[in-house]
C-alpha positions in Angstrom: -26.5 -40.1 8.8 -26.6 -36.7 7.9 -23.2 -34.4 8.1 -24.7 -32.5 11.3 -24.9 -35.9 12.7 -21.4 -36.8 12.1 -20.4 -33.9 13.4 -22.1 -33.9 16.7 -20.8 -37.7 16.9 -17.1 -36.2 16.4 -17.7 -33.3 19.3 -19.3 -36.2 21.5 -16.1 -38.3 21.4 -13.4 -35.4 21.4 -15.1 -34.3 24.8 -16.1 -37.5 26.2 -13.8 -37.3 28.7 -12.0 -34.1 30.3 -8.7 -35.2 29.2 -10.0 -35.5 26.1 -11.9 -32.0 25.9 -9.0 -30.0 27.4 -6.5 -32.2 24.3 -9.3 -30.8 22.0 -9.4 -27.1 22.5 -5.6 -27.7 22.8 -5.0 -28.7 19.4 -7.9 -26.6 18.4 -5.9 -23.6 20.0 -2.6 -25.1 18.6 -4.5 -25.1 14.9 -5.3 -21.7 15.2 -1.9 -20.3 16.2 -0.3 -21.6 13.4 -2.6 -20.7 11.0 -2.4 -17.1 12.2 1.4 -17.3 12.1 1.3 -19.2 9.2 -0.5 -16.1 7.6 1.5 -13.8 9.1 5.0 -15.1 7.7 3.1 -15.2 4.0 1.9 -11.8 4.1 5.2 -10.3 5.5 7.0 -12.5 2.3 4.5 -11.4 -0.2 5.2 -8.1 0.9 8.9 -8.3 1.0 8.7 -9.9 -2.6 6.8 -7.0 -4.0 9.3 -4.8 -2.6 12.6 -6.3 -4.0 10.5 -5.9 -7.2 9.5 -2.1 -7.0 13.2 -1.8 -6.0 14.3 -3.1 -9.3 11.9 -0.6 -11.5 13.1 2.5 -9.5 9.9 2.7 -7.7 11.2 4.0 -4.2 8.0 4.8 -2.9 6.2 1.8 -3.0 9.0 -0.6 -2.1 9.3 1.5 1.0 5.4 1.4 1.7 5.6 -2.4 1.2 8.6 -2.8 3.5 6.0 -1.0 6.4 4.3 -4.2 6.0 6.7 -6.6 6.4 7.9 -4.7 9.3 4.6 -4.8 10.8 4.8 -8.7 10.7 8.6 -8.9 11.2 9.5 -6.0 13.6 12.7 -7.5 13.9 13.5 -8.7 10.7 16.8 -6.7 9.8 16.9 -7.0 5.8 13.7 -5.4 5.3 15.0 -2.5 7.6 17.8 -1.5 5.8 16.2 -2.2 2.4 13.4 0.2 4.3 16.1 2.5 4.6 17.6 2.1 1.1 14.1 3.2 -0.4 13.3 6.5 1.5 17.0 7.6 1.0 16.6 6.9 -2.9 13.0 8.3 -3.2 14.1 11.7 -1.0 12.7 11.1 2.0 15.6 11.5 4.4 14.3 11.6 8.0 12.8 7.9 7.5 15.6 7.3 6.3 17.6 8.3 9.2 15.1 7.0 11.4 14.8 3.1 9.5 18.8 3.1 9.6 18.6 4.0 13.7 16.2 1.0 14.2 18.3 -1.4 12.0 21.6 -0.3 14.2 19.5 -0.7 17.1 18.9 -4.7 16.2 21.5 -5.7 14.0 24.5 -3.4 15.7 27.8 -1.6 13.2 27.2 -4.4 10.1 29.1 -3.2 6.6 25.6 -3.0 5.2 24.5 -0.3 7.8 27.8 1.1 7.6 27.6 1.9 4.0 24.2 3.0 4.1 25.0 5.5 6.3 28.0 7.1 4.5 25.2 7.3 1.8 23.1 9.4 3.5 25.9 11.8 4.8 26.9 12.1 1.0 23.2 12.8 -0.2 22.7 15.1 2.3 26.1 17.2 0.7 29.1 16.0 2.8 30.8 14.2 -0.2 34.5 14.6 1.3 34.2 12.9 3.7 32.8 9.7 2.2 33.8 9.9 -1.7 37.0 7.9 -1.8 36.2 5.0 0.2 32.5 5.0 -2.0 34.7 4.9 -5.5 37.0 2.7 -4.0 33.7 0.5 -4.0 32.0 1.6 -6.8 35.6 0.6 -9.0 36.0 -2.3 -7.2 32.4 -3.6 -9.1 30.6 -3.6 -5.4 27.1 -4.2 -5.3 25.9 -1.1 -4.6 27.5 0.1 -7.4 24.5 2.1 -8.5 23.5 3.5 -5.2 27.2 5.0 -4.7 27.5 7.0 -7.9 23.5 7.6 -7.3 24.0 9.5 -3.7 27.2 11.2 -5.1 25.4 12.6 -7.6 22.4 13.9 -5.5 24.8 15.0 -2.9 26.6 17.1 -5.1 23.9 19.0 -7.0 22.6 19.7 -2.9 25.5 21.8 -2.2 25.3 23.0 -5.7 28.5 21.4 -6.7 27.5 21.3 -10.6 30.9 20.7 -12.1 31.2 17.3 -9.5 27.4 16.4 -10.2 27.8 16.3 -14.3 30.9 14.3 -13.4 28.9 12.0 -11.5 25.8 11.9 -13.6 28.3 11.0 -16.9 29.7 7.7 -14.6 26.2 7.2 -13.6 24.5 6.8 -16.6 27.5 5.5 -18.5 27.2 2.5 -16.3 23.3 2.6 -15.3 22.1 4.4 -18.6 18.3 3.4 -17.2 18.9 4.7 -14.4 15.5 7.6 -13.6 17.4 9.3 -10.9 20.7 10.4 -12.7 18.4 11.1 -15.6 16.0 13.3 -13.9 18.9 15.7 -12.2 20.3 15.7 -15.6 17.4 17.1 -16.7 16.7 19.9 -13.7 20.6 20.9 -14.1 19.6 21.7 -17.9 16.2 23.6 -16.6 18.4 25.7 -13.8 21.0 26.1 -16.5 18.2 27.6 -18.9 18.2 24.4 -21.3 14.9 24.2 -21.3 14.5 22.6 -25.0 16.5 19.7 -23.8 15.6 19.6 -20.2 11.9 18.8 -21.8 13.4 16.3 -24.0 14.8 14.5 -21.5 11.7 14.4 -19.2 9.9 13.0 -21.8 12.7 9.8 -22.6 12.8 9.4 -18.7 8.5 9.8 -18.5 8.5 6.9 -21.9 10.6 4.5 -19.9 9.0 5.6 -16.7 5.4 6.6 -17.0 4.6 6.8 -13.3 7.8 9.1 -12.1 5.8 12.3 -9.8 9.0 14.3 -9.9 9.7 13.7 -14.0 6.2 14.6 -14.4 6.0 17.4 -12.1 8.8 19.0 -13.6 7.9 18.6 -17.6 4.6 20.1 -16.5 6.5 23.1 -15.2 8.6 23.4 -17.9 5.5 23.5 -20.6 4.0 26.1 -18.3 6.4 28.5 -19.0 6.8 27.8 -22.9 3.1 28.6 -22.7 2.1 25.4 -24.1 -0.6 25.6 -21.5 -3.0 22.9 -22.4 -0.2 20.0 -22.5 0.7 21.1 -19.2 -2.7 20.6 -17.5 -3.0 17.5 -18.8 0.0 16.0 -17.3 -0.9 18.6 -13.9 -4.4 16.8 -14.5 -2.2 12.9 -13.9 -0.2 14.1 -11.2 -4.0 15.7 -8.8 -6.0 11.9 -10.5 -2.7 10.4 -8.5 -3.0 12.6 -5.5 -5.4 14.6 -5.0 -3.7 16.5 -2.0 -0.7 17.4 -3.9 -0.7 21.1 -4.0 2.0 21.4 -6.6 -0.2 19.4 -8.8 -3.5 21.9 -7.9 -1.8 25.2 -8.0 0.0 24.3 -11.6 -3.3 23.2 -12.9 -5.4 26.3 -11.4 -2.6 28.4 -13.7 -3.0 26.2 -16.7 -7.3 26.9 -16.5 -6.4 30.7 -15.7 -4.0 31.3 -19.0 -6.2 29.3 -21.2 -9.2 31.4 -20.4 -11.2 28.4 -18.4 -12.6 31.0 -15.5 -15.2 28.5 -14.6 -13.0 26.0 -14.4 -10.3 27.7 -12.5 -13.0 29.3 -10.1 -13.7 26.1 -8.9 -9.8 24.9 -8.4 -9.4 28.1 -6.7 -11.7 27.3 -4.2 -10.3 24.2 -3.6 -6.8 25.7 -3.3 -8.4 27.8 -0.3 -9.9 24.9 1.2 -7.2 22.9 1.6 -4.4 25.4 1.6 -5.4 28.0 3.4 -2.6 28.8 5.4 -0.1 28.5 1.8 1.1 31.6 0.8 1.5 30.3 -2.9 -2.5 29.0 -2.5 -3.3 32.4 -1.6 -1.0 34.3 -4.1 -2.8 32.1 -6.9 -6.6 33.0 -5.3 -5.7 36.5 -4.7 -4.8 36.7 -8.5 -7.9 35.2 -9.6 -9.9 37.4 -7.2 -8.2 40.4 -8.6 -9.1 39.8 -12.3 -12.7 39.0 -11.3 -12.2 42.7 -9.4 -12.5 41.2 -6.0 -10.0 43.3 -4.6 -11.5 42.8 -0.7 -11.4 39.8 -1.0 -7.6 39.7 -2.8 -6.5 42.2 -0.2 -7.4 39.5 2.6 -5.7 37.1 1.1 -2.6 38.4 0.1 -1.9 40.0 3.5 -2.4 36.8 4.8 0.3 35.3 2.3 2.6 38.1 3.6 2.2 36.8 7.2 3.1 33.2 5.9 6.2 34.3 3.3 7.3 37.8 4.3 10.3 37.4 1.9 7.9 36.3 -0.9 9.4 39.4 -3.9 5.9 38.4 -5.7 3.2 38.3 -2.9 4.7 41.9 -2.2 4.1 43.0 -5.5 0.6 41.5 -5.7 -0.3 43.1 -2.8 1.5 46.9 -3.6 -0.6 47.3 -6.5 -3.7 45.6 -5.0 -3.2 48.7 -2.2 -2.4 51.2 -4.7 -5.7 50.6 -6.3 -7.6 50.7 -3.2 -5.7 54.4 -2.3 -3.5 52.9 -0.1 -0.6 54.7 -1.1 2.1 54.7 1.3 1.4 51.1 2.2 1.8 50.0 -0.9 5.0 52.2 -1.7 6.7 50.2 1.4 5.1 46.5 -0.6 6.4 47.8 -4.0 10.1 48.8 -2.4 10.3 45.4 -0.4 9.5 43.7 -3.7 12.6 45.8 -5.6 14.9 44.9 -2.5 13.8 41.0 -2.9 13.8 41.3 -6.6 16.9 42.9 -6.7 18.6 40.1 -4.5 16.6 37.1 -7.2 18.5 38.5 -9.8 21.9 38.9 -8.3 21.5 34.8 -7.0 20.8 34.1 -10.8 24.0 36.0 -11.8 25.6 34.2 -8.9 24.7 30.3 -10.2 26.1 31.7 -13.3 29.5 32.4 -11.7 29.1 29.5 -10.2 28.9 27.1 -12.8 31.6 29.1 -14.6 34.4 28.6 -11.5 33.2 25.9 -9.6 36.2 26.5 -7.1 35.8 30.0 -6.2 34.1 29.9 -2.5 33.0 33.9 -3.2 29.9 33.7 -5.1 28.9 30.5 -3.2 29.1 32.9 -0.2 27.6 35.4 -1.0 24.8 33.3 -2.4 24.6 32.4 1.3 24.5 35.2 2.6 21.7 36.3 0.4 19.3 33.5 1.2 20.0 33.9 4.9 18.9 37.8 4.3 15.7 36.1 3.2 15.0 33.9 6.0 15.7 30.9 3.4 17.8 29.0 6.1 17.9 25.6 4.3 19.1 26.8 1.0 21.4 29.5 2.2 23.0 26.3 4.6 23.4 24.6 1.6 24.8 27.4 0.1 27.4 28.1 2.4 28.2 24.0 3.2 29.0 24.0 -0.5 31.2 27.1 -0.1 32.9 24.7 2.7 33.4 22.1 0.6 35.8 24.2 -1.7 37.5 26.2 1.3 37.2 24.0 4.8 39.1 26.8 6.4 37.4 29.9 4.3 37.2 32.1 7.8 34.7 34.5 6.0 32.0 31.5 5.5 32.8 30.1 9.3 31.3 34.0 10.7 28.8 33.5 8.1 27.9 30.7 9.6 28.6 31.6 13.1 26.0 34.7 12.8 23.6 32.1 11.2 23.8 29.4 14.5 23.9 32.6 16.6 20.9 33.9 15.5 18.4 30.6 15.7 20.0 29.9 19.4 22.5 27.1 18.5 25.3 28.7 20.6 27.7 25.2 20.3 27.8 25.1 16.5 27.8 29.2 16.5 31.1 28.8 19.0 32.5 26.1 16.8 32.2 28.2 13.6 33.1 31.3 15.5 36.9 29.5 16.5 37.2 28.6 12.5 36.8 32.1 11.2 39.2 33.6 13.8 
C-alpha cells in the first residue's frame, strides 16, 4: 500500500461518521491553534532574550527594537514594557520613552519599578532636585539600578548645563561602571565644548575600541577630525556611519565636506546632489550645496538655495553670510548689506554664548550668565536650548525673579498663558 493509500484510508476513518469528522477538524483546529500560539510565545521569548542581551552591551537601540517585537506578541506583557522604556530613555529617545512608561502604568498601575523609571526621566530631562536624593539614597544603598541612577544624573546635568554636577557624576559613574559608553561619551563632548579637543579624540577612540558600533562616539570623532583637518580619516569613519544609515544626514553632509576639502569635486558633486534630494527643505543641506554651487560659479543656482535656507533658519549667522556675499557679487548691494549686518548681530551673540559657557564653567552657581545665555538663544528663536538654559539658571536660584519674566515673556509669546501666569507670579 502506497503512502497515498494509507492516507486516504486514515481520512476515510476520521470522517466515517459526522461525529467523527466534526472531532477531526476539531483537533485539527485545536493543532493548529497551538502551534500558532506555540510560535508566538517563542518568537516573543527569543525576542525578549536578545534584548536583555543588547541591554547588557549598551546597545539601546536594538534592545528597544527587539522589545517592539515581544510587545507585538505580548501586548500585555509588563517587563518588556518597562525594559522598552528603560532602552529609549538610555539611547535618547525620550518621547517613547514617556509614551512605553504611560502604557506600562496603564497595565501594571504605580509599581516601584515604574516609579523609579519615571524619576529617571524627569532627571534626564534636567530636573535633578527634585529626584537626586532619593536616587543616591539608592544608588549607595547598592540598588539595582545602580548604573542607570548615576547614568540619568549625569545626562540630566550636562542638559541644563550643570558642568560642575555632571563631572561629579561622570567621576562616580565610571569609578563604579568604568565600561560604561554613556558616561564615557559625555566625558568626551564636555572635553570638545571645553576646547579639549586632543583628549576629547582620545577618548572617542578608547570608547569606539571597546564599542565599535556606537553612532554618537562615531559621529562625534568624525567631527572632531574635521576640524583638525585630518580630512581623509574623517570620511572614512563619515563613510561607516552613511554604509549604516544611509538617511542620516549628519553622516552625508560631514562626508560631502570631507570630499569638498580634500579636492574630490566629482565625488562631492554627486553627494551634493544627494544632499538636495533628500534634504531639500534643510537649511544645512542647502548651505553645503549652495557652497559647492558657488565654487563651481553657480551663483543662480546658490542664490536659490541659500534664500531658501534663510526661509528654513532665519537665525542661521552663516547662511547669512553665504548669502551677503553671494548678493554682493551679483550687485545686490543693499540686500546683502542687511545679510552681512544680520550675520554680525548673530555672530556677535555666538561669541558672547562662548564667553558665557566659559563663565559658566568657571562659577557654576552664578544664575547671571546662565540667564543671559537664555536670553540670547530665545533672541534667536532657539527655544529648546534657551529653556534649558534658563531651567538650569532655575536650578541654582528657584526664586531668581529675573529668570521667572524671562520665562514668563518666553510662555507669553508661544501662547502658553498658564505657565506664562505661573512664572509671571514668581518674578513679582
Amino acid at each position: 500500500m502506497t503512502a497515498k493509500d494509507r492516507l486516504g484510508q486514515v481520512a476515510r476513518i476520521c470522517f466515517q461518521t459526522r461525529l467523527r469528522g466534526l472531532l477531526t477538524v476539531f483537533l485539527v483546529l485545536l493543532i493548529c491553534f497551538c502551534s500558532w500560539h506555540g510560535a508566538q510565545w517563542g518568537l516573543a521569548r527569543l525576542a525578549f532574550s536578545r534584548a536583555e542581551e543588547a541591554l547588557a552591551r549598551y546597545d539601546f537601540e536594538t534592545a528597544f527594537q527587539q522589545l517592539e517585537i515581544v510587545e507585538y506578541y505580548r501586548p500585555q506583557d509588563g517587563q518588556a514594557l518597562i525594559m522598552a522604556a528603560q532602552a529609549a530613555r538610555r539611547g535618547g529617545r525620550p518621547d517613547d520613552a514617556r509614551e512605553c512608561l504611560r502604557r506600562y502604568r496603564a497595565l501594571a498601575g504605580s509599581t516601584p519599578e515604574g516609579r523609579l523609571q519615571g524619576s529617571l526621566q524627569e532627571v534626564q530631562a534636567g530636573d535633578i532636585e527634585t529626584n537626586v536624593y532619593e536616587l543616591m539614597a539608592k544608588a549607595d544603598s547598592g540598588h539595582p539600578a545602580a548604573e542607570q541612577i548615576l547614568e540619568a544624573l549625569t545626562v540630566g546635568a550636562v542638559e541644563i548645563y550643570h558642568f560642575d554636577q555632571a563631572g561629579f557624576w561622570i567621576h562616580h559613574l565610571l569609578k563604579n561602571f568604568p565600561v560604561n559608553p554613556v558616561g564615557r561619551l559625555i566625558r568626551a563632548q564636555m572635553d570638545d565644548v571645553l576646547g579639549k579637543r586632543d583628549k576629547a579624540a582620545a577618548l572617542c577612540r578608547e570608547l569606539l575600541a571597546d564599542f565599535p558600533n556606537n553612532t554618537k562616539a562615531k559621529t562625534l570623532l568624525a567631527g572632531l577630525l574635521y576640524r583638525a583637518q585630518q580630512f581623509e580619516e574623517s570620511a572614512n569613519l563619515y563613510g561607516e556611519l552613511r554604509a549604516e544609515n544611509p538617511d542620516d544626514l549628519r553622516a552625508l553632509l560631514g562626508l560631502t565636506k570631507c570630499r569638498t576639502q580634500m579636492g574630490q569635486t566629482e565625488e562631492a558633486g554627486l553627494l551634493v546632489a544627494e544632499l538636495t534630494e533628500k534634504f531639500p527643505d534643510v537649511s544645512e543641506a542647502l548651505l553645503e550645496a549652495a557652497r559647492f554651487a558657488q565654487s563651481q560659479d553657480r551663483r543662480v543656482e546658490a542664490e536659490r538655495l541659500l534664500r531658501r535656507a534663510v526661509e528654513l533658519a532665519p537665525n542661521d549667522h552663516e547662511v547669512h553670510y553665504q548669502l551677503g556675499l553671494c548678493l554682493e557679487r551679483a550687485g545686490k548691494g543693499e540686500e546683502a548689506k542687511f545679510h552681512l549686518e544680520k550675520f554680525k548681530q548673530v555672530e556677535a551673540d555666538m561669541v558672547r554664548l562662548d564667553a558665557l559657557l566659559k563663565q559658566v564653567v568657571e562659577s557654576p552657581k552664578d544664575p547671571a550668565p546662565r540667564l543671559e545665555a537664555g536670553r540670547i538663544c530665545l533672541r534667536n528663536n532657539q527655544g529648546d536650548e534657551g529653556l534649558r538654559w534658563l531651567h538650569g539658571a532655575l536650578e541654582i536660584a528657584p526664586n531668581n525673579a529675573a529668570i521667572h519674566g524671562a520665562l514668563a515673556e518666553y510662555y507669553q509669546g508661544i501662547g502658553d498663558q498658564n505657565l506664562a501666569e505661573t512664572h509671571r507670579k514668581r518674578a513679582r
